[in-house]
Structure formats: structure tokens, C-alpha cells
N, C-alpha and C positions, 0 to 999 in steps of 0.2 A: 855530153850530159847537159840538160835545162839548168842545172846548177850553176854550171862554169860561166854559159851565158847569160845568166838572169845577178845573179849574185854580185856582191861588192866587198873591198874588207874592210868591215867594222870591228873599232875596238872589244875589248871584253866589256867593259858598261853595256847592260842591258834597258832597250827600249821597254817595251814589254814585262809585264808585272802579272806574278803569279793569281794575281784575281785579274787580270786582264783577258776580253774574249781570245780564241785561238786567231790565227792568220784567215782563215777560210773554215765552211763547213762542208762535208760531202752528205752522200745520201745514195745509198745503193741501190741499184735496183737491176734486172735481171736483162735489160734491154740493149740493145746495141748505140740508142742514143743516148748523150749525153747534154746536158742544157748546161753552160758557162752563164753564171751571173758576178761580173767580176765587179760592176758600181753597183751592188745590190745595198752595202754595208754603210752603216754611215756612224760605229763607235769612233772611238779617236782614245786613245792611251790615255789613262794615268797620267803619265808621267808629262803629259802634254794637256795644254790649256784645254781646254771642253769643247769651246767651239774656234780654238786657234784663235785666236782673238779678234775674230767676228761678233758681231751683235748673236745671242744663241735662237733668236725671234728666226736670223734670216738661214742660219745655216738649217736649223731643223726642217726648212722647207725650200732649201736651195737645190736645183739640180746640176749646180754644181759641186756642191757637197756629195750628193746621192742620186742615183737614178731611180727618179720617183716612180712608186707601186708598184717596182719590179719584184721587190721582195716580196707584198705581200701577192702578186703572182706567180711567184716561186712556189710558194706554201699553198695556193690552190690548185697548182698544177699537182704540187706532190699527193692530194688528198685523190685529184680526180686519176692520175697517171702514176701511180707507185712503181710501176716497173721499169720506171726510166731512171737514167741516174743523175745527179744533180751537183754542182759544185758551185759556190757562191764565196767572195770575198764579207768580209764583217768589219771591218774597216772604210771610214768614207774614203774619198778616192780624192780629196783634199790633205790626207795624211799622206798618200802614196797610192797613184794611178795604176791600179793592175792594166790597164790597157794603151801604158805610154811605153817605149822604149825607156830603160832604166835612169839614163841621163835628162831623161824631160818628164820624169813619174813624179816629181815636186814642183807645182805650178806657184809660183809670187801673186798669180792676178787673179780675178774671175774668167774663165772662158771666155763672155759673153763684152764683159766690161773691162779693156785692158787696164781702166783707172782705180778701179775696185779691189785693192791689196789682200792681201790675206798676211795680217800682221804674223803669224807666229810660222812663215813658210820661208820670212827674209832673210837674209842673209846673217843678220846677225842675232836673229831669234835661232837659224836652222843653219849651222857653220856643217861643214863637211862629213864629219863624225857622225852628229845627227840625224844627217841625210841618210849614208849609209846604215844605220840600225834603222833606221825603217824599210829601207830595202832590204837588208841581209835580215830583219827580224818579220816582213811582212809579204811585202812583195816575193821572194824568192820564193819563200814555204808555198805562195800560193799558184807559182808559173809549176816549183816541182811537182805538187800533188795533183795538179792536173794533167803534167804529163805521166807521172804514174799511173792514174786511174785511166786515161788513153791507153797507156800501155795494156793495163790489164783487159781493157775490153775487147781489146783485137785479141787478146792471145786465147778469152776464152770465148769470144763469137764469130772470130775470124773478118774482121772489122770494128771500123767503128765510124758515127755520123757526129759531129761536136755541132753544136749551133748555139753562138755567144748570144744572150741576151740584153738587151739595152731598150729606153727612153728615153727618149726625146721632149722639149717645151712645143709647145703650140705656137708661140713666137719666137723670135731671135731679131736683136736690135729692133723690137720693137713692128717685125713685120711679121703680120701672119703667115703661116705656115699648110698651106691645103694638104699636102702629102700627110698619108694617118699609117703607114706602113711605108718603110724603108728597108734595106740591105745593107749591108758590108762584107764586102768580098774584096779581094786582091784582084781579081782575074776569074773570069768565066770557067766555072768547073763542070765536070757532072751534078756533083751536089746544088750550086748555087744555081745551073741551069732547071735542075729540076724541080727545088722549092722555088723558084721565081718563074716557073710556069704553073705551077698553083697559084702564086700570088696575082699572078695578070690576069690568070682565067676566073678567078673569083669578083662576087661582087658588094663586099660588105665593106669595104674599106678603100680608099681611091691608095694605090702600090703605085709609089714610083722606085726603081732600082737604083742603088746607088744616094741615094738621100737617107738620111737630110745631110751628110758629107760624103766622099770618095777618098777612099782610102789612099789615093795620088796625090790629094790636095794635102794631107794631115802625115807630113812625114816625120811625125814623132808616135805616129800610132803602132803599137806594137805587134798589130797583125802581121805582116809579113816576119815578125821573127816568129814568134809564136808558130806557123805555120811550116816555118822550114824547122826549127828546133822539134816540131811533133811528126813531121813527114805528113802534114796534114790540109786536108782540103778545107781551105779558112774559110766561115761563112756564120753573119750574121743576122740577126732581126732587130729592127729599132721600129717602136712603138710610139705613136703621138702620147704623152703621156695624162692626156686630159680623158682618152677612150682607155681608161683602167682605174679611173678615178673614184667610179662608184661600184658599188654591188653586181649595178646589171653590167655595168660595161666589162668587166673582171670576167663573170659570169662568161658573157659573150665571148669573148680573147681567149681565156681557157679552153672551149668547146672549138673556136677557129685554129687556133693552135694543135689540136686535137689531129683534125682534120689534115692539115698542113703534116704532121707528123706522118697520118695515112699514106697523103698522096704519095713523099718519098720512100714508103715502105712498099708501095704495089709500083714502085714507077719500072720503066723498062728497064733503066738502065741501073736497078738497084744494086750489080755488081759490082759495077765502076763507081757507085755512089760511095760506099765503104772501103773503097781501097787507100793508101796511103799516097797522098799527092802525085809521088816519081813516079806511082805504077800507070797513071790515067796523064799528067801531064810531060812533054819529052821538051822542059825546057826548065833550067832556075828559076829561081824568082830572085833582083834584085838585090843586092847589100842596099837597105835606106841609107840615102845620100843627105845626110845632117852632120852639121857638125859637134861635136863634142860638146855638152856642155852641163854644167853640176846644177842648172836650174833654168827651166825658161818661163 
């Protein structure tokens, strides 16, 4: 079960306060895809400083707090594509990373600037206890109900296609950035072959595969569990986050997104596209080789 391997044991003290948002939202819809937005969120508890005791100027505009405009291209997808179904985190991903392995889902630094603290993530702001009820109260609820809703989808369309959503800065350490569409994939699938032959053969946006990281490089990224935990063909899209920034650009991204949706719905190989990882691939994928550890 996604429980046993996402979960941790937290005391009976509760993180999480009964006016506090839930862990995740879903959003139904009758299609066989489903869109994962797991940094869409960027509340943070009650019961927890506001902006973790950051400046609240940088976190509200930090990406690494939140993955900026993805939400609100959540909410335009849902208006223009109702029939797809939709799961998104509501928590920033500085309280707890739905897309880190459990043991590296609470980061001390900024991604970008390993000098740049994040006062209420230290070790003596966030002891052990702490850490756990953000996982057993945040993170967990939100790996199970995605794999339930997985579940459900295959049993009532006889597959299913997941495609995580994410953005990306325009720079990193200061250098720019040309790539305006990236991936995240484990491993060359049906699926990630056939949306990343939409993305090459289009010409709105410069697609590089595998940017702006590889999931080899980032061995605390929690796609290879996620993927063996769902029996699933892992596959993502990372958006330059400055082309979603306005009206048109939003506009635009929703209607390419559209598209991209199409492509893998007419592609050839749309049987093997919906099937469950073991059935299309005749090989494991890796235990991540990290070590253990209650923060990095």
C-alpha cells in the first residue's frame, strides 16, 4: 500500500488545525487523464510561522516556496478541460515536498542558494516529531489519494495517463535559462515517448527533454517511488515559469496543453500508453541509492 511506503509514525499532537486547508484538492472528471500538481500550493499551518521565518515579501513570490502560475493554470485548464481529472497539493512544498522522497521532503536551505536558511525547517525549530506530522498529516494523505484516484481510473476506463505538472525560474544561479518546456521521466516509456514527440515536432516553444533536471541527477526526487508504488508510467512537464505569467501567455499554455493532451490520445501506440508500467516495461526500476536522512 502507498500508505506503508509514504507514511511515518507521528505522535497523537496534531499538525493540522480544524480551520486549516485539507492536504490536497482533487477534481473529477470523466477522462482517463489525470494532471498531478504537487508544488501548486503554498499555505503553510497554523500551527506554523506563516512564512517559516522567512521575510513573507520573498516567500509569497519564491519558487521555491511554490511553483509559480501553476495553480492558477490548474484553474484554467479546469474551466477549458472539465473532463479531465485534476489533483494538486495546498501546502507550499517548503512545509513538506510532495515530490521528495520522505526523508529529503523537509529542506534546511533554499534549492538555489545552499546559504539561504529557512529558519523554522532547523533542526531545532523542526525536531523529529515535527517533521513526522507534516509527513503523516500532509505528505501521506496526499501520495494516498493520488494513488486511489489512479486506482479508480483504471478500473473504470481501463487505464490511466498521469502527467505531474511543474515550473520552472527563467534563471538558476544567476544564468539564463533558453529551454521554455522540459520533462521528467525515469526512463523512456510509451507515454513519455509519445508526449515528447509532440513536444519536438511543435514549434511554439524551444523543448529540451530531460531539463531543466534529470531525474538521475536528483536522487531524492520521489518519482521513481511514486512510479513503482502506482505500477506507473512516470511522466512529467516543467514550464519556464515567466511563459504563464500573463493572460496571454496562460491563454496560450492551456490551448498547447490542449493539443499535447490530443496528440497522446490519437497516438499509435495509445494502448501501451495507459497501461501499468510492468505491462509495457520488462524490467525494475532502481531502489534510489540515498542515504537515510531526517533533513537535507
Amino acid at each position: 500500500m502507498i500508505k506503508d511506503e509514504f507514511s511515518m509514525h507521528a505522535d497523537a499532537a496534531k499538525l493540522l488545525a480544524e480551520e486549516d486547508p485539507t492536504p490536497y484538492t482533487t477534481v473529477r472528471g470523466d477522462s482517463i487523464f489525470l494532471l498531478a500538481g504537487p508544488h501548486n500550493g503554498r499555505k503553510v499551518p497554523q500551527a506554523l510561522h506563516q512564512s517559516l521565518g522567512t521575510e513573507p515579501e520573498w516567500f509569497n513570490g519564491a519558487h521555491e516556496a511554490y511553483d509559480l502560475h501553476v495553480s492558477e493554470l490548474f484553474e484554467r485548464m479546469q474551466q477549458r478541460f472539465d473532463n479531465l481529472n485534476y489533483i494538486y497539493g495546498n501546502y507550499s512544498r517548503l512545509v513538506v515536498d510532495l515530490n521528495r522522497m520522505p526523508d529529503y521532503s523537509i529542506t534546511e536551505t533554499s534549492s538555489e542558494h545552499e546559504d539561504f536558511k529557512i529558519p523554522h525547517n532547523q533542526l531545532d525549530k523542526c525536531d523529529l516529531k515535527s517533521r513526522n506530522r507534516r509527513i503523516s498529516e500532509i505528505y501521506a494523505p496526499y501520495h494516498e489519494a493520488k494513488h486511489n484516484l489512479i486506482n479508480d481510473i483504471r478500473s473504470q476506463k481501463g487505464g490511466v495517463i498521469v502527467i505531474d505538472m511543474h515550473s520552472f525560474t527563467p534563471t538558476w544561479q544567476q544564468r539564463k535559462r533558453d529551454v521554455e518546456i522540459g520533462t521528467i521521466r525515469c526512463e523512456k516509456t510509451p507515454l513519455s515517448q509519445a508526449a515528447e514527440d509532440f513536444l519536438r515536432q511543435q514549434e511554439d516553444y524551444n523543448f529540451v527533454s530531460g531539463e531543466p533536471y534529470r531525474v538521475a541527477n536528483r536522487p531524492a526526487s520521489a518519482a521513481p517511488l511514486i512510479s513503482r508504488s502506482n505500477d506507473l508510467q512516470y511522466f512529467g512537464i516543467e514550464i519556464r515559469n515567466d511563459l504563464i505569467g500573463t493572460p496571454e501567455g496562460m491563454e496560450k499554455m492551456t490551448a498547447f496543453l490542449g493539443r499535447c493532451i490530443e496528440h497522446i490520445k490519437g497516438h499509435e501506440n495509445f494502448e501501451k500508453i495507459i497501461q501499468p508500467r510492468h505491462s509495457v516495461m520488462d524490467y525494475e526500476l532502481p531502489e534510489p541509492q540515498i542515504n537515510p536522512a531526517y533533513m537535507i
